[in-house]
N, C-alpha and C positions, 0 to 999 in steps of 0.2 A: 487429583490435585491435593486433598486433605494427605497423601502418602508422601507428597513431596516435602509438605509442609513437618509434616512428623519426621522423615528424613534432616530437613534441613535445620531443627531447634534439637538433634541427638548432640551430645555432651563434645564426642570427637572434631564433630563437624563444627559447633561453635568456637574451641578450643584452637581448632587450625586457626581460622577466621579472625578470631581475635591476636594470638597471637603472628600472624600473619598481615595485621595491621599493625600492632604496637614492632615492629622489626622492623616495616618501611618507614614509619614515624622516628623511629630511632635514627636510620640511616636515610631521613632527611636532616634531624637535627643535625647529626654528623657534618652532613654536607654543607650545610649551611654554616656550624659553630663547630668546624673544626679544634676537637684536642680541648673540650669542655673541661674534662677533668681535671684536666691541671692548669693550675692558676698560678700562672707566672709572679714572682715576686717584683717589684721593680725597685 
């Protein structure tokens, strides 16, 4: 169990992870607030 644990806080493996959250957060923001970027003049 302690191997899995050292496994699981190596740099690669948190780095997927993270990024691999902040990508689905992105592409809910997306989905939700479509075209954020650009802000329409009216």
């Amino acid at each position: 169990m302690q191997d899995v644990e050292t496994y699981l806080s190596t740099a690669p493996v948190l780095a997927t992870s993270w990024f691999g959250l902040l990508a689905g957060l992105l592409i809910e923001i997306n989905r939700f607030f479509p075209d954020a970027l650009v802000f329409p003049f009216p």
